[in-house]
C-alpha positions as CSV (number, residue, x, y, z in Angstrom):
1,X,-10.9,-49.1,80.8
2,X,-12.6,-51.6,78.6
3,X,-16.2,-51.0,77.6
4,X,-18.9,-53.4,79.7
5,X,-20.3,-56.1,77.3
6,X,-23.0,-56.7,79.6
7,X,-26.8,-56.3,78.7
8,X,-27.6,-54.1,81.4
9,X,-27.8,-49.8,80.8
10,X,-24.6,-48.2,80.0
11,X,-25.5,-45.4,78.5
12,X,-23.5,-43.8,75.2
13,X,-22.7,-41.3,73.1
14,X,-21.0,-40.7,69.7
15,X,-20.6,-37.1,68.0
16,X,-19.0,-36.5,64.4
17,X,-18.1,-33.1,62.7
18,X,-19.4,-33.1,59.0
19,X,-18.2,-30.7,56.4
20,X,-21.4,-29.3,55.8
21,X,-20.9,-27.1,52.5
22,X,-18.4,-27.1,50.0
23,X,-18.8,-23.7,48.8
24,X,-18.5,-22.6,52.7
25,X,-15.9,-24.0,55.1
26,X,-16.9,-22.3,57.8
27,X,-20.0,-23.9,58.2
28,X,-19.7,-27.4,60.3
29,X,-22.9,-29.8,60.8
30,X,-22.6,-30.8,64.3
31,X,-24.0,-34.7,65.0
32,X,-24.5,-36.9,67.6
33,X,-26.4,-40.2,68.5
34,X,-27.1,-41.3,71.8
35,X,-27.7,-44.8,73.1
36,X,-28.8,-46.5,76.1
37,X,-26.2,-48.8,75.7
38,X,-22.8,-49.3,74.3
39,X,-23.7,-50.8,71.2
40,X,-22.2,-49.4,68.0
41,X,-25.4,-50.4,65.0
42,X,-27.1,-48.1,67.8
43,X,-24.4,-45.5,67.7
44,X,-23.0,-45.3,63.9
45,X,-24.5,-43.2,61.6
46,X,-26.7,-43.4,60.2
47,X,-28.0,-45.3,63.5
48,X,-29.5,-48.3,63.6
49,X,-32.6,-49.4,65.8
50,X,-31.7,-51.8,68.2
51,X,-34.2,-53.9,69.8
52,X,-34.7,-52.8,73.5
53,X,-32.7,-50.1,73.6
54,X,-33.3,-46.3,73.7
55,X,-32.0,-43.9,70.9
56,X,-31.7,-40.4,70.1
57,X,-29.7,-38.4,67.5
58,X,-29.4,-34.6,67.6
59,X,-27.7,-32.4,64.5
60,X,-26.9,-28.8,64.3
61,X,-25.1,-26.6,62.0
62,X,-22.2,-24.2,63.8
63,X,-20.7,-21.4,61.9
64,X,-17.5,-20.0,62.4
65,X,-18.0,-16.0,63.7
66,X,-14.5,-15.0,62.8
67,X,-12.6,-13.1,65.1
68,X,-11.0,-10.7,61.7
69,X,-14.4,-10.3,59.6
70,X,-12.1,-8.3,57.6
71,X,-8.8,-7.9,56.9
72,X,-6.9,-4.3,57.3
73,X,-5.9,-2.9,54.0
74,X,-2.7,-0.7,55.8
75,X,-0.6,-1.6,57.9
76,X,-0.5,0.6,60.4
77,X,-4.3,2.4,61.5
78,X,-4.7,4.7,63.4
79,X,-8.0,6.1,64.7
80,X,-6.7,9.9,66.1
81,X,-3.6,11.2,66.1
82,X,0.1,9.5,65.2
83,X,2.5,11.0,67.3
84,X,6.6,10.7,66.7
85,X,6.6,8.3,64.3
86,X,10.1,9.0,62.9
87,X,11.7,6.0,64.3
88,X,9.5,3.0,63.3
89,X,9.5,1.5,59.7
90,X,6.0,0.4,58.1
91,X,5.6,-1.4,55.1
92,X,2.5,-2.7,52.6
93,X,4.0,-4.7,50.1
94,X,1.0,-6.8,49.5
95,X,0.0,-7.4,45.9
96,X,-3.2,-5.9,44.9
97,X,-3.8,-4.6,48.5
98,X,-4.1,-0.3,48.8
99,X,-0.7,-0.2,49.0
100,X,-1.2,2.1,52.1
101,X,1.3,1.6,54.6
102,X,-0.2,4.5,57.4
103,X,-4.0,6.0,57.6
104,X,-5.1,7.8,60.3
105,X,-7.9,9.4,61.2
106,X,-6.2,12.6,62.9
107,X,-2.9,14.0,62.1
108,X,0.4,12.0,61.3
109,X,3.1,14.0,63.3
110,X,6.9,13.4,63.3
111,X,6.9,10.9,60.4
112,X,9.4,11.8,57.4
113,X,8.6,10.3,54.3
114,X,12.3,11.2,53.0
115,X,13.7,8.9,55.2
116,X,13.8,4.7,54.2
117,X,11.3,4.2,56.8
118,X,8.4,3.6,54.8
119,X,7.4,1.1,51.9
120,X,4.2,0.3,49.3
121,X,4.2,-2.3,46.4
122,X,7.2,-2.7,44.4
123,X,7.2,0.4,42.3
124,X,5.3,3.2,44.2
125,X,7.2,6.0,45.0
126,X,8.0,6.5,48.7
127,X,5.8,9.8,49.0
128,X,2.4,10.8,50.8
129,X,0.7,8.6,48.6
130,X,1.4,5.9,51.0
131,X,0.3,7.8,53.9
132,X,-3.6,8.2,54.4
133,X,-4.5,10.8,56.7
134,X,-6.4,12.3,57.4
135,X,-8.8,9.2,56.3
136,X,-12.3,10.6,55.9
137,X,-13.0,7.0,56.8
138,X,-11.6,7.2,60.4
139,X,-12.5,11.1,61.1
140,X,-14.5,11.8,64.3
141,X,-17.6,12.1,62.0
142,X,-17.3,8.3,61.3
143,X,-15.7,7.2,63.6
144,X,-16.6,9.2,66.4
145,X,-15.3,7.1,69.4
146,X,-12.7,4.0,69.7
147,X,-15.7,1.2,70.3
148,X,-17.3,2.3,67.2
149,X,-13.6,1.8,65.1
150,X,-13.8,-1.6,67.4
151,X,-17.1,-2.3,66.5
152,X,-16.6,-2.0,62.6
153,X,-13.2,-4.1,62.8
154,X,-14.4,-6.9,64.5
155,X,-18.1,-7.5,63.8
156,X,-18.9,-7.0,67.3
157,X,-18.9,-5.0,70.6
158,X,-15.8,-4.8,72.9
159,X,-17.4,-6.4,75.6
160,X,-19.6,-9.1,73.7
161,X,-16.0,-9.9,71.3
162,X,-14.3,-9.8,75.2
163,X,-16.6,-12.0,76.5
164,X,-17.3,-14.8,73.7
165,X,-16.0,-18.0,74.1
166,X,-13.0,-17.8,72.1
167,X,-11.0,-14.8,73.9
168,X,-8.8,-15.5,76.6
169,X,-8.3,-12.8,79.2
170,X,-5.2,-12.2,80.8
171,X,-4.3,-10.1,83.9
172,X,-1.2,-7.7,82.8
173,X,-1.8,-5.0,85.5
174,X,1.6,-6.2,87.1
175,X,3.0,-6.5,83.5
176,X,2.9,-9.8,80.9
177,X,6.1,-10.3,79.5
178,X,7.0,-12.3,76.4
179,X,7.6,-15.3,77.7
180,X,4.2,-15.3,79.4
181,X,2.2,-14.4,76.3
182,X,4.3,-17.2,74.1
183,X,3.5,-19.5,76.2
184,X,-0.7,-18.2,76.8
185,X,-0.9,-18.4,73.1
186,X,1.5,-22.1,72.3
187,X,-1.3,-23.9,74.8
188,X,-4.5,-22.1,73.4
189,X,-4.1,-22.1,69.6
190,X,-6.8,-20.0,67.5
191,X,-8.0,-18.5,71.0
192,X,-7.7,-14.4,71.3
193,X,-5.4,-12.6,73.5
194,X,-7.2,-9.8,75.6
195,X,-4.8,-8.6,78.1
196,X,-5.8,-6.3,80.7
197,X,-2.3,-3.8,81.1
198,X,1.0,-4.0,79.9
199,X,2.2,-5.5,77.6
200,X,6.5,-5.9,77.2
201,X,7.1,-8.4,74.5
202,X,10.8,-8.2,75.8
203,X,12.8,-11.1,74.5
204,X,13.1,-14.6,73.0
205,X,11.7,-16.2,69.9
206,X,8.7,-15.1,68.1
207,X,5.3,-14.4,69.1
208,X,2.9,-16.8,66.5
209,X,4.4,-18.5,63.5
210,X,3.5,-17.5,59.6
211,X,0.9,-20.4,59.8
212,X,-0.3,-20.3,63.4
213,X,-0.5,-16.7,63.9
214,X,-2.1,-14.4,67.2
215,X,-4.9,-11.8,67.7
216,X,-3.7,-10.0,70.3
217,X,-6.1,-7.3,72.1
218,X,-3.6,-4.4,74.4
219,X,-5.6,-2.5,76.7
220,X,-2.1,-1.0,78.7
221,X,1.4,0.0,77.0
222,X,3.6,-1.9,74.4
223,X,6.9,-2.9,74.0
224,X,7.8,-5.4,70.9
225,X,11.1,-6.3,70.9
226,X,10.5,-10.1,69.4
227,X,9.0,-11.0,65.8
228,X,4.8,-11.2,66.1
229,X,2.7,-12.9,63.6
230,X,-0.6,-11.5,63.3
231,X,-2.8,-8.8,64.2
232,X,-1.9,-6.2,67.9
233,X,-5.0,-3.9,68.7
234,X,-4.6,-1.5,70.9
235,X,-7.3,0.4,73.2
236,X,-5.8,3.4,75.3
237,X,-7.1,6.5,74.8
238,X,-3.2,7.8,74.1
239,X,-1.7,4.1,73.1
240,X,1.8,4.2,74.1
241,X,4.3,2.0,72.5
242,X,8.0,1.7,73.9
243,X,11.2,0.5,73.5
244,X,13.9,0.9,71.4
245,X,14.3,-2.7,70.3
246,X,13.7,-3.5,66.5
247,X,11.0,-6.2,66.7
248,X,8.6,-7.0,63.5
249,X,4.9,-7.0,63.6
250,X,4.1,-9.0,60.1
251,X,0.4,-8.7,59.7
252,X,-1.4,-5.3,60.7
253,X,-1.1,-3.1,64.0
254,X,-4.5,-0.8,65.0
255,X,-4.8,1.6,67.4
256,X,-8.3,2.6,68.8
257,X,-7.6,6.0,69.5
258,X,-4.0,8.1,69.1
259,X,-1.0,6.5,69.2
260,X,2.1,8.2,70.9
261,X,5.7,6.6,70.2
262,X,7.7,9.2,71.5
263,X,8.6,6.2,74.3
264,X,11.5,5.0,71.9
265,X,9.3,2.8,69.7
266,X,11.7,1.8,66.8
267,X,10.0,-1.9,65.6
268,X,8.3,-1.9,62.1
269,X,4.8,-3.6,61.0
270,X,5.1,-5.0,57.5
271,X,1.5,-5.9,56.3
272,X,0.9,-9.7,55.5
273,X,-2.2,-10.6,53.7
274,X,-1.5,-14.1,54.1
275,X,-1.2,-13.8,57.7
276,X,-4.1,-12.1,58.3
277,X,-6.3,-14.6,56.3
278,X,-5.2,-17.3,58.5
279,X,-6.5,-15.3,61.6
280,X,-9.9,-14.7,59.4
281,X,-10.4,-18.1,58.9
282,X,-8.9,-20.1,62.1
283,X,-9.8,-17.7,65.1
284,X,-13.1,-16.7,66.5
285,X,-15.9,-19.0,68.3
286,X,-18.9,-21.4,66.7
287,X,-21.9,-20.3,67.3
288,X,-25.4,-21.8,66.2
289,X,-26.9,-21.4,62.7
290,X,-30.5,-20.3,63.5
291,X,-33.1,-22.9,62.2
292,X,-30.8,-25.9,62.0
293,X,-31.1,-27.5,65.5
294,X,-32.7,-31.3,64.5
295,X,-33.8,-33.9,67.0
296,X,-35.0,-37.2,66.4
């Protein structure tokens, strides 16, 4: 529809995104100029009285709250208990990262360290030095209940993290399967996964890609049977992940509480620095630096 060239009011609008520091590329100014007409000396910016006509411009600065303040240093946490961990493989390979493939915060049960099931940086022996528990840091004196863990991970509350503009919540109670989450997360990139049940990532390609990767939030059971990019949390009281399938979780995997593999779990979780960044950096919502709203 072509614009009206008349003189009457037609009301208009223009917004730009301006990097606003160069030090900080998190932090966007936010502009707009308003018009009572269509005119664009009115609009541009900077505007541009014109005679007759109305004008307004508004600026704000929006900060990126990132959905991974921090990035794990293992790759596996766990805030309890590990239960029959014998089958899965978990590997931090990450230069200059802890080196700690496993911490927990309770007891790591049914884990041989004998058997090629476990990995740190090139060089470190494959011994208990590359499994943390129990992590003072995670005990029940520090940590004392899953929200708190939550809490300290993400820079917010469950519900105010489930409830901020970014997170999508989806209903698993019947189940999600994988071709239900890859196709949640292909049509809302940099959004956050809560789902609400079961999850069976069954079969088919890969969940996330190296540069487009997911935060995904598991209050039910897991199966990962597919290659995931990016960060799985998980929230049951006594996590249960399943399935006998050999799927890869490259970035981290933290459980809020104890998690129980004796279901057949046999995927590994190789920690990816680089995958985890991007989730730092691309996923979370904008929210309003305090003091900068300007109108004019």
């Amino acid at each position: 529809m072509a614009p009206d060239a008349s003189t009457g009011v037609f009301p208009a609008f223009r917004v730009r995104f301006v990097r606003a520091s160069t030090t900080r590329p998190e932090v966007v100014r936010l502009e707009v100029n308003g018009c009572t007409r269509l005119e664009n000396d009115c609009l541009s910016f900077p505007a541009t009285a014109v005679a007759g006509e109305g004008r307004a411009s508004v600026r704000v600065l929006v900060a990126l709250q990132s959905a991974l303040p921090s990035i794990p240093t293992a790759a596996l946490t766990v805030r309890g208990d590990l239960d029959d961990a014998d089958d899965i493989r978990v590997f931090n390979a990450t230069p200059g990262s802890s080196g700690i493939a496993v911490t927990a915060g309770g007891a790591i049960n049914g884990f041989d360290v004998d058997d090629v099931h476990l990995g740190g940086a090139p060089g470190t022996p494959v011994d208990a030095a590359l499994l943390l528990a129990p992590d003072p840091a995670l005990g029940v004196g520090a940590v004392p209940d899953g929200p708190r863990l939550f809490a300290a991970i993400f820079g917010a509350s469950d519900v105010t993290y489930r409830d901020q503009a970014a997170t999508l919540v989806l209903d698993c109670n019947a189940g999600c399967d994988a071709d239900f989450v890859r196709g949640v997360a292909a049509r809302n990139p940099g959004r956050i996964l809560w789902a609400q049940g079961d999850v069976d990532l069954d079969a088919g390609g890969p969940l996330g890609a190296p540069n487009d990767p997911v935060l995904l939030v598991v209050e039910g059971g897991l199966n990962v049977a597919i290659p995931v990019y990016g960060l799985i949390h998980g929230r049951d009281a006594n996590w249960l992940a399943t399935g006998a399938a050999t799927g890869v979780i490259r970035g981290a995997m933290i459980a809020e509480n104890d998690l129980d593999l004796s279901g057949g779990a046999s995927f590994s979780v190789v920690h990816d620095a680089q995958v985890l960044s991007r989730l730092r950096w691309r996923h979370g919502s904008f929210v309003r630096v305090p003091g900068s709203w300007r109108d004019f």
